[in-house]
Each structure stands twice: as structure tokens, then as C-alpha cells.
PDB file as gemmi writes it, atoms N, CA and C in Angstrom:
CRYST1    1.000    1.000    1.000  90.00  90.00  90.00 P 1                      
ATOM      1  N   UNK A   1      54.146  29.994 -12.728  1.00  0.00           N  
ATOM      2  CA  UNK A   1      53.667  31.307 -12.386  1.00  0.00           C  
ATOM      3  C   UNK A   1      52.496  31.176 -11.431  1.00  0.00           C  
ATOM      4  N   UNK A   2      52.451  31.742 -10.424  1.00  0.00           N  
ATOM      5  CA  UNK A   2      51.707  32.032  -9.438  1.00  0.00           C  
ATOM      6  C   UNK A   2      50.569  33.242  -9.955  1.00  0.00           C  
ATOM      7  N   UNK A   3      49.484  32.758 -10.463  1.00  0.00           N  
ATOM      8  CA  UNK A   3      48.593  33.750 -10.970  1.00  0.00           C  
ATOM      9  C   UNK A   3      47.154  34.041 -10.151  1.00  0.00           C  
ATOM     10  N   UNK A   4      46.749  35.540  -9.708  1.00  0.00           N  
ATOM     11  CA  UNK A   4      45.576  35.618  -9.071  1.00  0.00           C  
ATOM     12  C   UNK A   4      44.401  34.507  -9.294  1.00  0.00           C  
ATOM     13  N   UNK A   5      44.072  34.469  -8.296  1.00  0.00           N  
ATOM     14  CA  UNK A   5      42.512  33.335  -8.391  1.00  0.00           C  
ATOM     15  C   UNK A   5      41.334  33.881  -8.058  1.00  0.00           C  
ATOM     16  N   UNK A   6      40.480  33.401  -8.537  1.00  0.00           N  
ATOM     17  CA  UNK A   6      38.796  33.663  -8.042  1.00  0.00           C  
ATOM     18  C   UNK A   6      38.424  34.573  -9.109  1.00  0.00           C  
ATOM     19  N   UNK A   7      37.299  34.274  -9.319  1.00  0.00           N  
ATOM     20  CA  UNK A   7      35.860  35.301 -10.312  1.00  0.00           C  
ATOM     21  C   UNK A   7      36.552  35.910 -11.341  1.00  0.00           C  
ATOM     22  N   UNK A   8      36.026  36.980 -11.060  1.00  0.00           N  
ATOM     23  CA  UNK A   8      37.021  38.133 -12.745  1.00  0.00           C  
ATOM     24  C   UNK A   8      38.587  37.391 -12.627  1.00  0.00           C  
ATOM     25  N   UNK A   9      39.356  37.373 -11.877  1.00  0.00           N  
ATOM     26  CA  UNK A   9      40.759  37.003 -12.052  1.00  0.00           C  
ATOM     27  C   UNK A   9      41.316  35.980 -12.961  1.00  0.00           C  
ATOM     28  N   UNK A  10      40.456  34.772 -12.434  1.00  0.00           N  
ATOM     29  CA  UNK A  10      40.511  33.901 -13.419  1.00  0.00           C  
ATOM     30  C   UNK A  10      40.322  33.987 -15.107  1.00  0.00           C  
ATOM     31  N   UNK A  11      39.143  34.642 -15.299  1.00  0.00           N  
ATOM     32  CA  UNK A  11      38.829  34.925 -16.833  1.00  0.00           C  
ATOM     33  C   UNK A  11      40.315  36.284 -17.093  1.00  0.00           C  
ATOM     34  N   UNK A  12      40.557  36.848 -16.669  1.00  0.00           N  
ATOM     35  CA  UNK A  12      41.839  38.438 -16.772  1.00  0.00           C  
ATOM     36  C   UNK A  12      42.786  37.069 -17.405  1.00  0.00           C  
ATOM     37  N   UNK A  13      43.375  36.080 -16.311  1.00  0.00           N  
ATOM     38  CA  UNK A  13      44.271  35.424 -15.828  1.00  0.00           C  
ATOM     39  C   UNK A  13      44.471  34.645 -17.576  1.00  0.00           C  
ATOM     40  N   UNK A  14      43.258  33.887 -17.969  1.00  0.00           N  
ATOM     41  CA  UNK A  14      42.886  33.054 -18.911  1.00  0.00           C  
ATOM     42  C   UNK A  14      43.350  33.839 -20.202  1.00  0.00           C  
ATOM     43  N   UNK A  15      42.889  34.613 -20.723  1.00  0.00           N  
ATOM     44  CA  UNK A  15      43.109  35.901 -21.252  1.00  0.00           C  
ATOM     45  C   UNK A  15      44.063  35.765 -21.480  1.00  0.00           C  
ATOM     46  N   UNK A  16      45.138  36.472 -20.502  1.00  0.00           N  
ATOM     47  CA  UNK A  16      45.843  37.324 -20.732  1.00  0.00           C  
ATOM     48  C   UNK A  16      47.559  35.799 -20.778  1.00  0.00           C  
ATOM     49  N   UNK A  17      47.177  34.976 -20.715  1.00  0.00           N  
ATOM     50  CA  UNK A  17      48.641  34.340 -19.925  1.00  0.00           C  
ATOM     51  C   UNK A  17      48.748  33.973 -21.506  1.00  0.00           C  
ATOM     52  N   UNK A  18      47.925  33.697 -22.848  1.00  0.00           N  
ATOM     53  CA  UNK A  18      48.352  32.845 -23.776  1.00  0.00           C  
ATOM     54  C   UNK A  18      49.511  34.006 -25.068  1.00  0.00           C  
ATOM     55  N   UNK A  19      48.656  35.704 -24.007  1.00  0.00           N  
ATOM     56  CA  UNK A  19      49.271  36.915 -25.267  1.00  0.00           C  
ATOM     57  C   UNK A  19      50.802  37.232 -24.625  1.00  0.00           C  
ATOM     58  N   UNK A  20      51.080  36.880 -23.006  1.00  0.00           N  
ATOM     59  CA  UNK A  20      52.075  36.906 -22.250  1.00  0.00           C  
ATOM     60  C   UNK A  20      52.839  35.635 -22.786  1.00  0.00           C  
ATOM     61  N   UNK A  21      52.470  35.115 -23.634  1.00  0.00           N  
ATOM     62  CA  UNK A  21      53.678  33.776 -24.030  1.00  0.00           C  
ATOM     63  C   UNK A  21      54.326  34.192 -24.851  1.00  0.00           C  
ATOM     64  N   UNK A  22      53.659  34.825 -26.007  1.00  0.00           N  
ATOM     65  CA  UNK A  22      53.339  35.140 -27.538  1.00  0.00           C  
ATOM     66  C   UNK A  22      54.802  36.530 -27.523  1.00  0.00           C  
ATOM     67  N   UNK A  23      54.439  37.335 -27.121  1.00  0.00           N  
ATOM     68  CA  UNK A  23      55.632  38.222 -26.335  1.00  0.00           C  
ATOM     69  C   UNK A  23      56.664  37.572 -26.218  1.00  0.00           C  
ATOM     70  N   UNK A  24      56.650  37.106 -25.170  1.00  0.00           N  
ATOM     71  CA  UNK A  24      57.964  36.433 -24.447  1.00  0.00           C  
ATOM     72  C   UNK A  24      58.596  35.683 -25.458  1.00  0.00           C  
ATOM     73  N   UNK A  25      58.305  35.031 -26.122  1.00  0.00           N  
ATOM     74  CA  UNK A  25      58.952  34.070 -27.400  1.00  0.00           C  
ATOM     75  C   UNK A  25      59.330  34.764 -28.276  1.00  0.00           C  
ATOM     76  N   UNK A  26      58.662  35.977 -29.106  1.00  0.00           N  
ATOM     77  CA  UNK A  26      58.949  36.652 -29.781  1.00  0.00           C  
ATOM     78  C   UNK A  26      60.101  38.172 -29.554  1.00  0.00           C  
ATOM     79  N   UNK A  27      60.304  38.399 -27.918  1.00  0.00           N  
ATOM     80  CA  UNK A  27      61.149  38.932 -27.369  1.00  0.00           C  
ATOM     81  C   UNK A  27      62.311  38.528 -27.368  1.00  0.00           C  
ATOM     82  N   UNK A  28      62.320  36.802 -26.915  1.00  0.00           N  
ATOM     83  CA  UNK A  28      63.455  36.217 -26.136  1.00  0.00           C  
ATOM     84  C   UNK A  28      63.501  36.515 -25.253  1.00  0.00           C  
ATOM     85  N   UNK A  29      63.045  37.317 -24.107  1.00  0.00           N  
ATOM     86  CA  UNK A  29      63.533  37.457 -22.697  1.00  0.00           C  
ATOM     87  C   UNK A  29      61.847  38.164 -22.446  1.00  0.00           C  
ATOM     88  N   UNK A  30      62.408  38.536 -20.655  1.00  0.00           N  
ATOM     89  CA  UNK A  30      61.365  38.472 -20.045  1.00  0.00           C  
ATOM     90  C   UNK A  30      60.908  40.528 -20.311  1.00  0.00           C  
ATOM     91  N   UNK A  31      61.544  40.973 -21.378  1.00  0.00           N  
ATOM     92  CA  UNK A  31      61.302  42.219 -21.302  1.00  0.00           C  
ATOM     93  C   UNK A  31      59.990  42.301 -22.256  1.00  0.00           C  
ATOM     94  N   UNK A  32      58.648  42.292 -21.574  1.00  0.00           N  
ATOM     95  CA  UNK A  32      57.630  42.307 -22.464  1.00  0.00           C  
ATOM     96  C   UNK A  32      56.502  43.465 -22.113  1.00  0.00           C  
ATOM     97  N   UNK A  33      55.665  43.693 -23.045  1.00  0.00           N  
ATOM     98  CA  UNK A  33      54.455  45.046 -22.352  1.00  0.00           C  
ATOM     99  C   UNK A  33      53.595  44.208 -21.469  1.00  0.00           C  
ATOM    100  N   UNK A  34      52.984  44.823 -20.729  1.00  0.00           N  
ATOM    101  CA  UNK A  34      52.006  44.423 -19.647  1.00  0.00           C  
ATOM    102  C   UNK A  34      50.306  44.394 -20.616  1.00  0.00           C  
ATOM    103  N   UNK A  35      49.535  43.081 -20.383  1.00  0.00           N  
ATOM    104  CA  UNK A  35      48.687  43.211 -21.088  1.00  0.00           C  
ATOM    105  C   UNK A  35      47.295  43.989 -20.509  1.00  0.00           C  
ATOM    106  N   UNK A  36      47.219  44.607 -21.219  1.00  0.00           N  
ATOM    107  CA  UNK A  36      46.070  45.801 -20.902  1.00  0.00           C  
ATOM    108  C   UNK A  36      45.071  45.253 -19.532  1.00  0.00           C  
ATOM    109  N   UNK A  37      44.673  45.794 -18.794  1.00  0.00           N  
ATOM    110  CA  UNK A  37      43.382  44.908 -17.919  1.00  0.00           C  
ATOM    111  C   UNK A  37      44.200  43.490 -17.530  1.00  0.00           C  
ATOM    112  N   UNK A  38      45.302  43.616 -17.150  1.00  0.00           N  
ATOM    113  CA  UNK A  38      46.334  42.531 -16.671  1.00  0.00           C  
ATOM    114  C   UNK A  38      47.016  42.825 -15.763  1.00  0.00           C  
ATOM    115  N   UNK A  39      47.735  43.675 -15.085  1.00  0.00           N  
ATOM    116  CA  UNK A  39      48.495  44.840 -14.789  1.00  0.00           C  
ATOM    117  C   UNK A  39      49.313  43.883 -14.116  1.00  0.00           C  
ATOM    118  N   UNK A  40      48.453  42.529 -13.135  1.00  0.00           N  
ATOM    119  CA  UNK A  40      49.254  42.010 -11.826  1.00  0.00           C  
ATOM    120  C   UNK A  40      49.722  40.638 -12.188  1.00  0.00           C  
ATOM    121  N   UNK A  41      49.135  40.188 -13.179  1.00  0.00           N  
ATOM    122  CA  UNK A  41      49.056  38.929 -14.107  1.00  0.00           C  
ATOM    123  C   UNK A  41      50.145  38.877 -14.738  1.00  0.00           C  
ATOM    124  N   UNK A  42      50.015  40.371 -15.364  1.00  0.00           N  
ATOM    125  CA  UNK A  42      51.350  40.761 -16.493  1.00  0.00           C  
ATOM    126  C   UNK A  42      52.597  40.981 -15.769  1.00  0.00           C  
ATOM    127  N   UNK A  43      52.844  41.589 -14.637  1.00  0.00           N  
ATOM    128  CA  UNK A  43      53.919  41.395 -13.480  1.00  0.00           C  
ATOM    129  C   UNK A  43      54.415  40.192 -13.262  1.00  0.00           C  
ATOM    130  N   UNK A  44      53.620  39.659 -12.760  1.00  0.00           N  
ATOM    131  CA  UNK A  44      54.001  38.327 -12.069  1.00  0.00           C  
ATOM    132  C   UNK A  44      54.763  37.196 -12.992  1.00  0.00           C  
ATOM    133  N   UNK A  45      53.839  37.269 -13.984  1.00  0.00           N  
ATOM    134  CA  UNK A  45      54.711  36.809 -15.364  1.00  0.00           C  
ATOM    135  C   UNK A  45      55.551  37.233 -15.560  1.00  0.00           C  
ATOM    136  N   UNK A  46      56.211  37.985 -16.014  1.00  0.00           N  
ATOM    137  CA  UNK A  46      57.453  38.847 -15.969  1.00  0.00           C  
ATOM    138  C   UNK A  46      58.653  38.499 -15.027  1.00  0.00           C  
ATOM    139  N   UNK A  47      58.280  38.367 -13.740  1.00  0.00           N  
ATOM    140  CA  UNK A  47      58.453  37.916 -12.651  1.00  0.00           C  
ATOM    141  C   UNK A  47      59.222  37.038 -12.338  1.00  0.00           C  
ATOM    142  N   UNK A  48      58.282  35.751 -12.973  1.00  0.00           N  
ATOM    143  CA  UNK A  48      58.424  34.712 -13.030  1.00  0.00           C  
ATOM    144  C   UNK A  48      59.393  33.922 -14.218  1.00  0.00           C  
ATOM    145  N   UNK A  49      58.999  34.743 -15.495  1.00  0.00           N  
ATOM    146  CA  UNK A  49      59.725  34.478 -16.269  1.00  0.00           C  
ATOM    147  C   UNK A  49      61.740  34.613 -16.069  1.00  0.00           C  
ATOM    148  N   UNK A  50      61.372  36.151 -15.755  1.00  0.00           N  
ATOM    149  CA  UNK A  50      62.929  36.530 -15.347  1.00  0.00           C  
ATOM    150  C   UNK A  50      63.357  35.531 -14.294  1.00  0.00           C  
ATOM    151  N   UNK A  51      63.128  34.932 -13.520  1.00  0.00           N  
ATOM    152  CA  UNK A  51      63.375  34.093 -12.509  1.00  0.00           C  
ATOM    153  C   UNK A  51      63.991  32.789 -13.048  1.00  0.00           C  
ATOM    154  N   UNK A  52      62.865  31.993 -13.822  1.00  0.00           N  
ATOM    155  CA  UNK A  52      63.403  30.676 -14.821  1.00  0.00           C  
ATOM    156  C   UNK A  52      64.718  31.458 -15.769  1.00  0.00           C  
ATOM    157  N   UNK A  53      64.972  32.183 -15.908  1.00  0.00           N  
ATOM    158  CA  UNK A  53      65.702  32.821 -17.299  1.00  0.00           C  
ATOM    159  C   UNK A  53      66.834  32.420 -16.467  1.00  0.00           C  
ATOM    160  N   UNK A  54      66.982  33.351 -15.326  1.00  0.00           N  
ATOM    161  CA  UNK A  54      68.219  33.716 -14.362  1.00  0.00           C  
ATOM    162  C   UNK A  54      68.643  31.874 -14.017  1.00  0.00           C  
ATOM    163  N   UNK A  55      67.574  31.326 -13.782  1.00  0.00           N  
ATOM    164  CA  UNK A  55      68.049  29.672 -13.127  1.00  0.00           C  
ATOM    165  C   UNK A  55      68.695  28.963 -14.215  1.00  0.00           C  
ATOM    166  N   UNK A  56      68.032  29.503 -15.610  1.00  0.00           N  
ATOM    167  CA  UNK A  56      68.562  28.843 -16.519  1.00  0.00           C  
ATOM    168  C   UNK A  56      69.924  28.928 -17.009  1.00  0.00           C  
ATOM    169  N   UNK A  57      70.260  30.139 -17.002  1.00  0.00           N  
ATOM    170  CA  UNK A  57      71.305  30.884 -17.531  1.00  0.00           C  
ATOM    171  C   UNK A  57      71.162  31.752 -18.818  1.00  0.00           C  
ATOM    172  N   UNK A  58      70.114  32.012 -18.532  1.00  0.00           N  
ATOM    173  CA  UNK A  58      69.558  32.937 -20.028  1.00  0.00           C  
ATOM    174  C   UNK A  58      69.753  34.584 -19.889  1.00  0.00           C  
TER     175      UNK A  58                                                      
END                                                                             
């Protein structure tokens, strides 16, 4: 995952990528909520996830 960089982003980024796992595992797929004060983090993940899913065959 390609996640924003620099200052606040990083700490959002830090945050937010371990509750974007937690989801996703407990979903099974990339259909998860966006984490609050995440908005682009939580996208991209999503994103990204659906992407590996599709390569995988998931």
C-alpha cells in the first residue's frame, strides 16, 4: 500500500493501517468502513487490498 507521507500523515497513516487490517481479516474481503480521520489512508487500503484479492483470485 502506497500510504500518504510527511508530519500529521504519518502519525493518521500509523494509526489507522493496524484497525484497517483488523477489518479486513475479520471481513474477508476488501469491503471495510473507512477509519475515522483516515478518509485517504482508508481508500487507498481498500484499494490496494481489492487489487492483491483480484491478483490472487479471491
Amino acid at each position: 500500500m502506497q500510504a500518504p507521507k510527511g508530519g500529521r500523515s504519518d502519525q493518521v497513516t500509523a494509526d489507522a493501517v493496524p484497525r484497517l487490517d483488523q477489518e479486513a481479516v475479520a471481513a474477508g474481503s476488501a469491503e471495510i468502513d473507512a477509519v475515522s480521520g483516515a478518509t485517504y489512508t482508508s481508500a487507498g487500503y481498500r484499494q490496494s487490498l481489492q487489487s492483491a484479492l483480484d491478483r490472487a483470485g479471491g
